[in-house]
Structures are given as structure tokens and as C-alpha cells.
mmCIF file as gemmi writes it, N, C-alpha and C atoms, coordinates in Angstrom:
data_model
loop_
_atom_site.group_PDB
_atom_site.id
_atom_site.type_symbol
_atom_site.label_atom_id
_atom_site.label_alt_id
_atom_site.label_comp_id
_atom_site.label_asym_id
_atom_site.label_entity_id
_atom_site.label_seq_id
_atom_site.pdbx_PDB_ins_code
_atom_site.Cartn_x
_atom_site.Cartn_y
_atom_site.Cartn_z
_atom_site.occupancy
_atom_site.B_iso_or_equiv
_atom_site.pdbx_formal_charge
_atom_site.auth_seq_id
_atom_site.auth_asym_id
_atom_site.pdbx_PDB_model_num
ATOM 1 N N . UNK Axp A 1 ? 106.248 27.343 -31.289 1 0 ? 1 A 1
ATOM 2 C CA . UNK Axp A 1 ? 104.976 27.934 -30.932 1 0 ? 1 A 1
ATOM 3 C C . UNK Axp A 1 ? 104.453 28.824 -32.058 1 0 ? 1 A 1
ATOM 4 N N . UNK Axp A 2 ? 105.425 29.692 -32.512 1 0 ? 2 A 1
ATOM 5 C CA . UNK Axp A 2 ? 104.642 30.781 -33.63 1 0 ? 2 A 1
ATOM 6 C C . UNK Axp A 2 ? 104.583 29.903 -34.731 1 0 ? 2 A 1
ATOM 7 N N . UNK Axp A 3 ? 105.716 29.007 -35.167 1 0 ? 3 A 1
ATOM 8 C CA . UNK Axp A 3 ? 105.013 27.987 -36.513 1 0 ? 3 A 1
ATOM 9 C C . UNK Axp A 3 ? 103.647 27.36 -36.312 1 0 ? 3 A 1
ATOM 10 N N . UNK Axp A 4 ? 103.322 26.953 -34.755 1 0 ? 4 A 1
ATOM 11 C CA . UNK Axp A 4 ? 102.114 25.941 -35.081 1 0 ? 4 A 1
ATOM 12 C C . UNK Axp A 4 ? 100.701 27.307 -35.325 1 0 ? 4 A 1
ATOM 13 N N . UNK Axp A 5 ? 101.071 28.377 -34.114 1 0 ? 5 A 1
ATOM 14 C CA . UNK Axp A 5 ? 99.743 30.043 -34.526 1 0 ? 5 A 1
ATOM 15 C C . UNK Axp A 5 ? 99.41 29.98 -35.987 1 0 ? 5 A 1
ATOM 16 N N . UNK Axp A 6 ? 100.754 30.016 -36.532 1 0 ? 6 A 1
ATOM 17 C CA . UNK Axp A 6 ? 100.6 30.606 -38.25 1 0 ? 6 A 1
ATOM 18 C C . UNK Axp A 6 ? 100.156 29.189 -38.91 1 0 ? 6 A 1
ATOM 19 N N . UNK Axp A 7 ? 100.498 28.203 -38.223 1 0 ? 7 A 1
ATOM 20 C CA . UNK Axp A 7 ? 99.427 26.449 -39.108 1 0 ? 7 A 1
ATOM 21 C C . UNK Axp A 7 ? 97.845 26.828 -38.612 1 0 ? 7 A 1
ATOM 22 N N . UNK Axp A 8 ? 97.182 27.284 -37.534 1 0 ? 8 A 1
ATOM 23 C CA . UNK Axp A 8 ? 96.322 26.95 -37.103 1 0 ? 8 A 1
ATOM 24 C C . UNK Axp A 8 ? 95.491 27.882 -37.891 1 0 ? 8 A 1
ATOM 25 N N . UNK Axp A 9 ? 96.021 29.325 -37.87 1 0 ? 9 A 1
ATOM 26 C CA . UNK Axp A 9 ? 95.299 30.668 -38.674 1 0 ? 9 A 1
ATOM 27 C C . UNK Axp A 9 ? 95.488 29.614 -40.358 1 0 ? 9 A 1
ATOM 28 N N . UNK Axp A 10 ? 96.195 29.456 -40.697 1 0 ? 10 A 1
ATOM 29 C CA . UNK Axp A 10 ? 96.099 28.864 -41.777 1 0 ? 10 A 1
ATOM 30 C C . UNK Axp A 10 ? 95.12 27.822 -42.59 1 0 ? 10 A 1
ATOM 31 N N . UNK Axp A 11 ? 94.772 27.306 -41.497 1 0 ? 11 A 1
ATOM 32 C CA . UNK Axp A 11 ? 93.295 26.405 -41.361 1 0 ? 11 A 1
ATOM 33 C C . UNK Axp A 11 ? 92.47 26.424 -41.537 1 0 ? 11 A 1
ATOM 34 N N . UNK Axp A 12 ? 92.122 27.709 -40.357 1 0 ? 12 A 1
ATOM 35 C CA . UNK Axp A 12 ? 91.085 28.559 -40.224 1 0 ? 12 A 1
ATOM 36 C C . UNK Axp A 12 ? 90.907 29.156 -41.084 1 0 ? 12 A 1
ATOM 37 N N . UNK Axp A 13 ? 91.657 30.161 -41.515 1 0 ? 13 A 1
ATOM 38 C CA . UNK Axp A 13 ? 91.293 30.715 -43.344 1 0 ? 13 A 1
ATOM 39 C C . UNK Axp A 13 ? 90.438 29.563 -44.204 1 0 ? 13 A 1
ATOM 40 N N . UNK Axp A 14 ? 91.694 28.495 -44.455 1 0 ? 14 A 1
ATOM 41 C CA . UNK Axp A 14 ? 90.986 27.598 -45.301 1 0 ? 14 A 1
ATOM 42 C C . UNK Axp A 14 ? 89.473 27.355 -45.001 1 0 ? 14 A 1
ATOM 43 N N . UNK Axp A 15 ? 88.895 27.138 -43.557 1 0 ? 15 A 1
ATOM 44 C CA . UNK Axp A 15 ? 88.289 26.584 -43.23 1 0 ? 15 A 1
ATOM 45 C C . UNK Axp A 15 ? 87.348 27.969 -43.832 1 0 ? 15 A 1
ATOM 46 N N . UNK Axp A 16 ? 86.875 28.897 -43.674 1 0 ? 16 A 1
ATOM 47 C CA . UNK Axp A 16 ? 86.69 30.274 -43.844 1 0 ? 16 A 1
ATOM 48 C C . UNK Axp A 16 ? 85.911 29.7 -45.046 1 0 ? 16 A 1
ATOM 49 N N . UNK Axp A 17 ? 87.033 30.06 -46.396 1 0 ? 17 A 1
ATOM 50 C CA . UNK Axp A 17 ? 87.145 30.361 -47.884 1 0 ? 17 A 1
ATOM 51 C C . UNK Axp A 17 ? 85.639 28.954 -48.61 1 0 ? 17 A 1
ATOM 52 N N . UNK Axp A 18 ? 86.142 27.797 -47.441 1 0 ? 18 A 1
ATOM 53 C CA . UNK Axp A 18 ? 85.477 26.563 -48.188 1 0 ? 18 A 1
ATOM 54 C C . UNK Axp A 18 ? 84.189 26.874 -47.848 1 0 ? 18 A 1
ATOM 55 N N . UNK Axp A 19 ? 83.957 26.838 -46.368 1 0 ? 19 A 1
ATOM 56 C CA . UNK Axp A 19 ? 82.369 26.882 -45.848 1 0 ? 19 A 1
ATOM 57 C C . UNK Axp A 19 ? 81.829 28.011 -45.568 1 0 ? 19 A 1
ATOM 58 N N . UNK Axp A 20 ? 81.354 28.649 -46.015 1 0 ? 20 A 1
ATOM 59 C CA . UNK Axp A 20 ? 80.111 29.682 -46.324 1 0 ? 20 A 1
ATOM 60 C C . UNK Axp A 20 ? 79.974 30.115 -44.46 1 0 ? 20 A 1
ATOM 61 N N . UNK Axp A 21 ? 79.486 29.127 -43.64 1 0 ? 21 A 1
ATOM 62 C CA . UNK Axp A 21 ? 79.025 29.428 -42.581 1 0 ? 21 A 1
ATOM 63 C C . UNK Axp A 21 ? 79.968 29.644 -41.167 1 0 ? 21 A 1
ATOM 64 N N . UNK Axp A 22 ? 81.482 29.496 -41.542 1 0 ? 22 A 1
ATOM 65 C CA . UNK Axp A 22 ? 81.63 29.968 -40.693 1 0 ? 22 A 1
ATOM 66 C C . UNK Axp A 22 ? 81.833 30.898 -40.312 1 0 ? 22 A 1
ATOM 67 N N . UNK Axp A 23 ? 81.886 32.336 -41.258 1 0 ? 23 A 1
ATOM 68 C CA . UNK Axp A 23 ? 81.705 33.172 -41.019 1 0 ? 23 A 1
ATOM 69 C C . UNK Axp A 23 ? 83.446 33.935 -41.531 1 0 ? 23 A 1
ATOM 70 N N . UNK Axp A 24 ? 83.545 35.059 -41.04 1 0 ? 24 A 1
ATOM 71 C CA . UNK Axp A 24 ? 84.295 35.662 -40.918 1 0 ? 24 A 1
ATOM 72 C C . UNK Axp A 24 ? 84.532 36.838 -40.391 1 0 ? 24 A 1
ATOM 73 N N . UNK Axp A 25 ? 85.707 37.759 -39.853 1 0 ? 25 A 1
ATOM 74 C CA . UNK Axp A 25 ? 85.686 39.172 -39.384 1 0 ? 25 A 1
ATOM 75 C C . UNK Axp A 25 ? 84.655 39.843 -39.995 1 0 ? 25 A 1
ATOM 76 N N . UNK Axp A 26 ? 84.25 40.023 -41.211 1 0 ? 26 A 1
ATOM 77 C CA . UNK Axp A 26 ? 83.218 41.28 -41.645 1 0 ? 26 A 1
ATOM 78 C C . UNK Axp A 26 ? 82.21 40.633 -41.7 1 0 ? 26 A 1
ATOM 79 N N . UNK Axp A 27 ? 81.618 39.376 -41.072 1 0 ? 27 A 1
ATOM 80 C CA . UNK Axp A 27 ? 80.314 39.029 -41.556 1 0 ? 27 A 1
ATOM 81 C C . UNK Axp A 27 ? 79.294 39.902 -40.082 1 0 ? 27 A 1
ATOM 82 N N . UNK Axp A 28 ? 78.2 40.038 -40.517 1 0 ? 28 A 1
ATOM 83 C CA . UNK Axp A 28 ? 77.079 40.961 -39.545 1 0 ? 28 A 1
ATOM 84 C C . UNK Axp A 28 ? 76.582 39.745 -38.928 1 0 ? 28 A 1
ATOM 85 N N . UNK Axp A 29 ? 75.751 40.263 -37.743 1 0 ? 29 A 1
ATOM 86 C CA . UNK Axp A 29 ? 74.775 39.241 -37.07 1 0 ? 29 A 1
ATOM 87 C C . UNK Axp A 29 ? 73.696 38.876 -38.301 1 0 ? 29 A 1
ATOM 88 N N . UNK Axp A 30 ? 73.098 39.748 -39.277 1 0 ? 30 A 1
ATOM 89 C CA . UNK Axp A 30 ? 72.395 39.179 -40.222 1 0 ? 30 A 1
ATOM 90 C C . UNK Axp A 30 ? 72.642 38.111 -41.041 1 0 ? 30 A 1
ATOM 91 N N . UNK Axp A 31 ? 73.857 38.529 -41.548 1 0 ? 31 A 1
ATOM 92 C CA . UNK Axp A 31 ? 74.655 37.333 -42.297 1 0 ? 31 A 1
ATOM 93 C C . UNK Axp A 31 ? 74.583 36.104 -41.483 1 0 ? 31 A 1
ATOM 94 N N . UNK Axp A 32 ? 75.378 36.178 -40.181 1 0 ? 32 A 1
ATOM 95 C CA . UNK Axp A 32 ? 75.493 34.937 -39.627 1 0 ? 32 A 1
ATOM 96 C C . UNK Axp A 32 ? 74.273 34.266 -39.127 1 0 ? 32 A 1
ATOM 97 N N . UNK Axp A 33 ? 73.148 34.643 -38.556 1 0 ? 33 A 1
ATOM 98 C CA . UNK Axp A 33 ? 71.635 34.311 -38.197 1 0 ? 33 A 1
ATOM 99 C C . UNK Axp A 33 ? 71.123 33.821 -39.966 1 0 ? 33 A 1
ATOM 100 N N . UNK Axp A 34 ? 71.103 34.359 -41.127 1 0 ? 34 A 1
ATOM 101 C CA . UNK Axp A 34 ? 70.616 33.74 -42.554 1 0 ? 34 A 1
ATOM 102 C C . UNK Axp A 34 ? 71.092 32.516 -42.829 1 0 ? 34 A 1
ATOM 103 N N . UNK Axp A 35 ? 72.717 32.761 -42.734 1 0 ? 35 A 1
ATOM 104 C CA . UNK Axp A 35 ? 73.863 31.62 -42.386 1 0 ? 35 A 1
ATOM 105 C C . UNK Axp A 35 ? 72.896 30.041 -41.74 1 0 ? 35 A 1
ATOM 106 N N . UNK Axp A 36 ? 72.403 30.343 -40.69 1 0 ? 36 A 1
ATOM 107 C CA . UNK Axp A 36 ? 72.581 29.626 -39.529 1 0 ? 36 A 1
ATOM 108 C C . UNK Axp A 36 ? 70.563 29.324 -39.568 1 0 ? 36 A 1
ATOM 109 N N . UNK Axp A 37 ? 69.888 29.899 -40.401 1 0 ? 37 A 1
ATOM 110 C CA . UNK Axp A 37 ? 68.569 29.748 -40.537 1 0 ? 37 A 1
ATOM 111 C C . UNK Axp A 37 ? 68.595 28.679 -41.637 1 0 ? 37 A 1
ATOM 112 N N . UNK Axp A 38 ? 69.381 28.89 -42.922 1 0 ? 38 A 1
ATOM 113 C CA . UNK Axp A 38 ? 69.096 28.367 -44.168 1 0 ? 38 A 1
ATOM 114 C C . UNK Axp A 38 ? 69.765 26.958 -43.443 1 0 ? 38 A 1
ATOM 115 N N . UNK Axp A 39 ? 70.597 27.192 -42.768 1 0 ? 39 A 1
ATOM 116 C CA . UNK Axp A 39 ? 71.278 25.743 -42.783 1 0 ? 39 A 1
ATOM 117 C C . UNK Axp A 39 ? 70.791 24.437 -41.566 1 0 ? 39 A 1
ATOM 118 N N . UNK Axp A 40 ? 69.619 25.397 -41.077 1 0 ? 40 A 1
ATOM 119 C CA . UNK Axp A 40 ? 69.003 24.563 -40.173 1 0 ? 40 A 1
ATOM 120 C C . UNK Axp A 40 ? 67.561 24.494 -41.079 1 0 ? 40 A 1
ATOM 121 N N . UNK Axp A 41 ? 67.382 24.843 -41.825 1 0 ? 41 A 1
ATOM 122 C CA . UNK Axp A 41 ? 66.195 24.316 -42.987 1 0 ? 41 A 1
ATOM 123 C C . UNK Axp A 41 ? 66.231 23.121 -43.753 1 0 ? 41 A 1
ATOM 124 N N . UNK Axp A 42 ? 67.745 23.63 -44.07 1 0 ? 42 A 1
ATOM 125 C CA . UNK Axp A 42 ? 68.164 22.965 -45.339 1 0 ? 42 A 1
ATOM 126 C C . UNK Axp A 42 ? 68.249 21.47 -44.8 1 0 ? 42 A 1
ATOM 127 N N . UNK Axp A 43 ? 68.631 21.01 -42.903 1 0 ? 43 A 1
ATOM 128 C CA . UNK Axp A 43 ? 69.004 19.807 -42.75 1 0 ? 43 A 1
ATOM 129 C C . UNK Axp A 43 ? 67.336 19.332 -41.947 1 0 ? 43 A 1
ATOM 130 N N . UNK Axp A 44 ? 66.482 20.236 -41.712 1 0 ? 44 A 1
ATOM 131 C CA . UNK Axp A 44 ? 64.98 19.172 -41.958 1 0 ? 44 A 1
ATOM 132 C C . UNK Axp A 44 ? 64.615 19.01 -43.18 1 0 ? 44 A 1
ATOM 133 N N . UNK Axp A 45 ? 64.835 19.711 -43.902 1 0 ? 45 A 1
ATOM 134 C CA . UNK Axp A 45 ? 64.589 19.254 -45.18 1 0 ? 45 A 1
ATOM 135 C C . UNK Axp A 45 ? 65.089 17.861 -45.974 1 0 ? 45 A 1
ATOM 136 N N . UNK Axp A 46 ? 66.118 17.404 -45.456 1 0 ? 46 A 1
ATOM 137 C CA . UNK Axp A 46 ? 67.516 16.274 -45.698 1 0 ? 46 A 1
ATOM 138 C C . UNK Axp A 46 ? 67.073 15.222 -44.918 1 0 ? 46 A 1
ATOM 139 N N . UNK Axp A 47 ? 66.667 15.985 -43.737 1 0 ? 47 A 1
ATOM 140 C CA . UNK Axp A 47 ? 65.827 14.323 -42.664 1 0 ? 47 A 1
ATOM 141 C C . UNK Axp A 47 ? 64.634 13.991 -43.023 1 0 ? 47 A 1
ATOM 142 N N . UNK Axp A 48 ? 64.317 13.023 -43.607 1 0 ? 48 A 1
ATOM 143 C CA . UNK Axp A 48 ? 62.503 12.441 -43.923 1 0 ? 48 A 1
ATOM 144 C C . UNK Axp A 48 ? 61.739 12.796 -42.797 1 0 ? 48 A 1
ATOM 145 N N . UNK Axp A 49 ? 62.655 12.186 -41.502 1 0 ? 49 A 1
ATOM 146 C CA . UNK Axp A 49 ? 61.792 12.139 -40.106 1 0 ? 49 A 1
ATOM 147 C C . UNK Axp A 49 ? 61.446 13.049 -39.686 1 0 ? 49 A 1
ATOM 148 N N . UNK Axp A 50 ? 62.263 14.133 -39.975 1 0 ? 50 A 1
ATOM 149 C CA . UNK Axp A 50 ? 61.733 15.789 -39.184 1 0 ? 50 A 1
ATOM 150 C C . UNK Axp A 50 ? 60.906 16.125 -40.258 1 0 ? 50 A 1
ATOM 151 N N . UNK Axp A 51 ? 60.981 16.339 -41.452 1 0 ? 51 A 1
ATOM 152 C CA . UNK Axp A 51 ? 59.86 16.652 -41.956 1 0 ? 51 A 1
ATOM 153 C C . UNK Axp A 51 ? 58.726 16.041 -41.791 1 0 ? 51 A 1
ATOM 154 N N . UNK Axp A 52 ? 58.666 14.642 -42.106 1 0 ? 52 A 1
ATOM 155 C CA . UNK Axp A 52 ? 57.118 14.16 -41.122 1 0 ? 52 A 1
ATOM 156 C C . UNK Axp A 52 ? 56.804 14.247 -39.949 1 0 ? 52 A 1
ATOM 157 N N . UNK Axp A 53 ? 57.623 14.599 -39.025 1 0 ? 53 A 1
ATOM 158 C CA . UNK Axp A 53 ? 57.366 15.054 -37.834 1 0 ? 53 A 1
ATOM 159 C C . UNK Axp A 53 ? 56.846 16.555 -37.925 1 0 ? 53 A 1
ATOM 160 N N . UNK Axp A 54 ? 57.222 17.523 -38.867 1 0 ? 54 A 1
ATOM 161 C CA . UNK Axp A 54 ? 56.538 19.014 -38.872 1 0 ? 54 A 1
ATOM 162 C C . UNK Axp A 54 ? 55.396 18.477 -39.662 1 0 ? 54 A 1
ATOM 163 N N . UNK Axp A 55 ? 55.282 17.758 -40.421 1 0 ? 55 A 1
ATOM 164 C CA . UNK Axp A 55 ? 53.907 17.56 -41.596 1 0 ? 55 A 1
ATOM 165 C C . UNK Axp A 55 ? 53.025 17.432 -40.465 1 0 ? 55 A 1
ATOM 166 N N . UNK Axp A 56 ? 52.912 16.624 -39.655 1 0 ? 56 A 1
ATOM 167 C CA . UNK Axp A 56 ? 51.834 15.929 -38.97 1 0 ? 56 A 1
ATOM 168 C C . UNK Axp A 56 ? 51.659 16.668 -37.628 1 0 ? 56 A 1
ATOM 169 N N . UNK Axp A 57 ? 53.355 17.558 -37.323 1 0 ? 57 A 1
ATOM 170 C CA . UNK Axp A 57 ? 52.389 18.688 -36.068 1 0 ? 57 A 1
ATOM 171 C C . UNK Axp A 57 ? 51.643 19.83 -36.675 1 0 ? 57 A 1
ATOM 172 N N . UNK Axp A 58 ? 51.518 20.527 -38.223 1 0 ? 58 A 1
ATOM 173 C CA . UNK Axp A 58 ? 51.448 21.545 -38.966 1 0 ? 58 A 1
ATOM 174 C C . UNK Axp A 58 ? 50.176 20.869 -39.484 1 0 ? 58 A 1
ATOM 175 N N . UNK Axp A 59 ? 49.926 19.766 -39.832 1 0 ? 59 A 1
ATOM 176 C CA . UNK Axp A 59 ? 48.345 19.053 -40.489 1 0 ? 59 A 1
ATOM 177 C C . UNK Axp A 59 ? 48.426 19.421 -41.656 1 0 ? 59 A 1
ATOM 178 N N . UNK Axp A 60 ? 49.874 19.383 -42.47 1 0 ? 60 A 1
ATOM 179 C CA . UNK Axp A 60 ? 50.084 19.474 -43.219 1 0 ? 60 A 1
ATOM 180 C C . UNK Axp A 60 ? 50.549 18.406 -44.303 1 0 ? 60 A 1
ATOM 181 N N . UNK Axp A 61 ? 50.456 18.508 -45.567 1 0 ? 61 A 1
ATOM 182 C CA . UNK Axp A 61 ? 51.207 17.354 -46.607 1 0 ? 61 A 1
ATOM 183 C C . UNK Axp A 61 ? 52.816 17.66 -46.419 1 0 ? 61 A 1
ATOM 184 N N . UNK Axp A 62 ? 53.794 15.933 -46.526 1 0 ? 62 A 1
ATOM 185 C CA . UNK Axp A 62 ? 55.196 16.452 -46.518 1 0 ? 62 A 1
ATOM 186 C C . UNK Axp A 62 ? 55.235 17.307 -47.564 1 0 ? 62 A 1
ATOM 187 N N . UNK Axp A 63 ? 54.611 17.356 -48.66 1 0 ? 63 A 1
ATOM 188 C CA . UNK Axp A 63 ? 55.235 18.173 -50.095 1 0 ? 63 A 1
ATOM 189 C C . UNK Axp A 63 ? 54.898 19.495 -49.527 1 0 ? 63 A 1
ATOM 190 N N . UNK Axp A 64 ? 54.005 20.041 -48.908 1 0 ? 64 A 1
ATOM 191 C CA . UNK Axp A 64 ? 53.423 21.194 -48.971 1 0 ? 64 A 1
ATOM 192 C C . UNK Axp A 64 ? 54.697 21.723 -47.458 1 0 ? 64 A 1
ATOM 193 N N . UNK Axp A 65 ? 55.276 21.217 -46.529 1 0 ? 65 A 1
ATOM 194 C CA . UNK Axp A 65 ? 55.929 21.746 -45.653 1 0 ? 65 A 1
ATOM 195 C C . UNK Axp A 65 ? 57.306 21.559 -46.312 1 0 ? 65 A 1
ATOM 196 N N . UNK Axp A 66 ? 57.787 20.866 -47.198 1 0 ? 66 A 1
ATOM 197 C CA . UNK Axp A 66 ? 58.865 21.265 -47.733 1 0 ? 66 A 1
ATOM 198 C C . UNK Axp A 66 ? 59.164 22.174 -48.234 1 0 ? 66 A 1
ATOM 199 N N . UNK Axp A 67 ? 58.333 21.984 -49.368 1 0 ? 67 A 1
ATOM 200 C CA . UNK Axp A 67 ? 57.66 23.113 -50.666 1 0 ? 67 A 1
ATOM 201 C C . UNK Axp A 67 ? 58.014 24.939 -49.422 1 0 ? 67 A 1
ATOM 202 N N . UNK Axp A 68 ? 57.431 24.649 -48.205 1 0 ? 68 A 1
ATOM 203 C CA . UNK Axp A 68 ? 57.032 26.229 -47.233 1 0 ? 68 A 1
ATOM 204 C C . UNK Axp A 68 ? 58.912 26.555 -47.071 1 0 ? 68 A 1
ATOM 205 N N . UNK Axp A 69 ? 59.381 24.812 -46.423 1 0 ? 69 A 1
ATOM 206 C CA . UNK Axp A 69 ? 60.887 24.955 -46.169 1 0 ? 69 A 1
ATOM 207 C C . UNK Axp A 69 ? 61.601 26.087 -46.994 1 0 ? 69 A 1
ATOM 208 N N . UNK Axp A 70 ? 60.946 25.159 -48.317 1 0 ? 70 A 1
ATOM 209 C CA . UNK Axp A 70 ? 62.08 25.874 -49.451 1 0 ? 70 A 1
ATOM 210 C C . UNK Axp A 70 ? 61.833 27.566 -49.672 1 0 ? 70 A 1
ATOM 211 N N . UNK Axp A 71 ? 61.016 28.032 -49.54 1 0 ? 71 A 1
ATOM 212 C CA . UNK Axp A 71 ? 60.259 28.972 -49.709 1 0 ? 71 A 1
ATOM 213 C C . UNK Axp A 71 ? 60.937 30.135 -48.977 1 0 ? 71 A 1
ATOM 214 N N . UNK Axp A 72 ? 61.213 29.437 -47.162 1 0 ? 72 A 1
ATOM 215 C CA . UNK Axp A 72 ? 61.59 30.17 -46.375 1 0 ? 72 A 1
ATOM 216 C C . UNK Axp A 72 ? 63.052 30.322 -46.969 1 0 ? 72 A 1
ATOM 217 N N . UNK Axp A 73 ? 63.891 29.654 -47.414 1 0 ? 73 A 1
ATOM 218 C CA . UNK Axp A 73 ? 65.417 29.821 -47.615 1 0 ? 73 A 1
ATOM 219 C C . UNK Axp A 73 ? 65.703 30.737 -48.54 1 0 ? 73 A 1
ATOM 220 N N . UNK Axp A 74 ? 64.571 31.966 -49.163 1 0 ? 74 A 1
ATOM 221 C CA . UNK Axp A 74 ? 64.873 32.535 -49.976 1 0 ? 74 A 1
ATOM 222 C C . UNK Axp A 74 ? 65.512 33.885 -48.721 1 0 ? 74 A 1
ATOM 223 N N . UNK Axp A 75 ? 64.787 34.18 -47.911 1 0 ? 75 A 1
ATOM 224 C CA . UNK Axp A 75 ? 64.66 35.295 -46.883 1 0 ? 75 A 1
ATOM 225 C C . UNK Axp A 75 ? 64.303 34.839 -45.477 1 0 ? 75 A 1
ATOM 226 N N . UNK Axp A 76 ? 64.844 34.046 -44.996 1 0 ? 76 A 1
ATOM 227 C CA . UNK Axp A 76 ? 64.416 33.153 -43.55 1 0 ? 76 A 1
ATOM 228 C C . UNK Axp A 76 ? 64.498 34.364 -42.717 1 0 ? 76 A 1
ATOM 229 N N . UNK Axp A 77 ? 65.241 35.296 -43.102 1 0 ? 77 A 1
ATOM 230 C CA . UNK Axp A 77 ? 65.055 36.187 -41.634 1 0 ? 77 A 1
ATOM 231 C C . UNK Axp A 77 ? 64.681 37.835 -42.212 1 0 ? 77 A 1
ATOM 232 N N . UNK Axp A 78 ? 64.042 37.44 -42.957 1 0 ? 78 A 1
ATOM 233 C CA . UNK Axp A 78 ? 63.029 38.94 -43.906 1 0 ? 78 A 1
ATOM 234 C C . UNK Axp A 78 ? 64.405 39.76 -44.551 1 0 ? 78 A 1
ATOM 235 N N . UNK Axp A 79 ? 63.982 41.034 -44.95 1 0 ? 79 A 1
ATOM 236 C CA . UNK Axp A 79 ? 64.876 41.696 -46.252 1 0 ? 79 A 1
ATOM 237 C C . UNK Axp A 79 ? 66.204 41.797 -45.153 1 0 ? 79 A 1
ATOM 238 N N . UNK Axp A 80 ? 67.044 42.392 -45.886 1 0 ? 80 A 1
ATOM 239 C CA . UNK Axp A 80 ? 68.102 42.514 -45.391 1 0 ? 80 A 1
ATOM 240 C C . UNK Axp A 80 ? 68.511 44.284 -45.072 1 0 ? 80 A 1
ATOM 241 N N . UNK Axp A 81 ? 68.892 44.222 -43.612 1 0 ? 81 A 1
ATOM 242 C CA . UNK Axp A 81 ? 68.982 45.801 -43.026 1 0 ? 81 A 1
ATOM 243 C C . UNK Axp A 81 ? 69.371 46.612 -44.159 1 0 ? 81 A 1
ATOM 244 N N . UNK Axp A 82 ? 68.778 47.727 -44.096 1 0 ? 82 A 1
ATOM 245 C CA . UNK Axp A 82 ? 69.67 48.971 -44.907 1 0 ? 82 A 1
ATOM 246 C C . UNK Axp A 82 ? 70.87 49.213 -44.25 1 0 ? 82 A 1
ATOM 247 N N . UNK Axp A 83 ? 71.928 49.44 -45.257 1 0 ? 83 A 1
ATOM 248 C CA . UNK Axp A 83 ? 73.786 49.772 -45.107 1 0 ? 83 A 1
ATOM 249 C C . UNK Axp A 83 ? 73.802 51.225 -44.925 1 0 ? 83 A 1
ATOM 250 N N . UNK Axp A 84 ? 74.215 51.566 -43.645 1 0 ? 84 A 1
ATOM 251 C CA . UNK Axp A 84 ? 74.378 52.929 -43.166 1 0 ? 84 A 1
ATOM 252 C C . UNK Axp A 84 ? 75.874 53.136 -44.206 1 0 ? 84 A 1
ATOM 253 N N . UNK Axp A 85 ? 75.822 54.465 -44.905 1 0 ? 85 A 1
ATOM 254 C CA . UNK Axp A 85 ? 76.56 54.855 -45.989 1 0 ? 85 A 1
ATOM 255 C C . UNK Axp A 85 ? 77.689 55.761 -44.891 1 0 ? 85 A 1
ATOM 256 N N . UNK Axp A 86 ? 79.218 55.33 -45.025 1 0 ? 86 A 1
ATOM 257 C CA . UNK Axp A 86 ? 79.586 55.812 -44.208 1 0 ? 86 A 1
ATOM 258 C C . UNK Axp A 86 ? 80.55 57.499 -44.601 1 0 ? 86 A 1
């Protein structure tokens, strides 16, 4: 039982270190919501179909709602809180 705990945490780290999004003990709700904004941009951006599906509910050109996509992934969820100095 405690060999397979210490395989599974072991994983999970890995899993941690590789992908950005899953987060970790010190990540904030900001982090994880930017996390979780950019990476739901990033995959209409990847689908042709959802982007022509926002082009044409927005009455917009695909270039010009990508172009906005990309735009948003700089700050999808505005500046980032001020760090209470402890």
C-alpha cells in the first residue's frame, strides 16, 4: 500500500513539473483561472470550426477574431492582484 501512495505522488509531481496547468499547492485562484482561460483560447483557436462559428456569431473576419483570441492570451483575466507583503 505505501509503495503504490509514494508511485502515485510520484506521478503526480511528474505530472505537475511537465504541464503548466495542473497546478500545484502554491498556485492562487488567479493563476489557475489564467491557467484555464489561455488554455480554453488557445483550443478555439486550434479548432477552424469554433472559430468560424465565433466569426459569424461576432460578424466578424476569422483573422480579425483570432487576431482578438490572441490578444486576449496576453491578460485573459486583466492585471494580476497585488501580493499582500507579508
Amino acid at each position: 500500500m505505501a509503495a503504490d501512495r509514494f508511485n502515485i505522488n510520484r506521478q503526480w509531481e511528474h505530472l505537475q513539473a511537465k504541464y503548466v496547468g495542473t497546478g500545484h499547492a502554491d498556485t492562487s485562484k488567479f493563476e489557475w483561472a489564467v491557467n484555464q482561460h489561455r488554455d480554453t483560447l488557445a483550443s478555439h483557436i486550434g479548432h477552424k470550426d469554433m472559430l468560424a462559428y465565433f466569426a459569424v456569431a461576432e460578424n466578424e473576419s476569422i483573422g480579425r477574431v483570432r487576431y482578438a483570441m490572441l490578444e486576449k492570451m496576453v491578460q485573459p483575466c486583466g492585471p494580476p492582484p497585488i501580493k499582500e507583503e507579508d
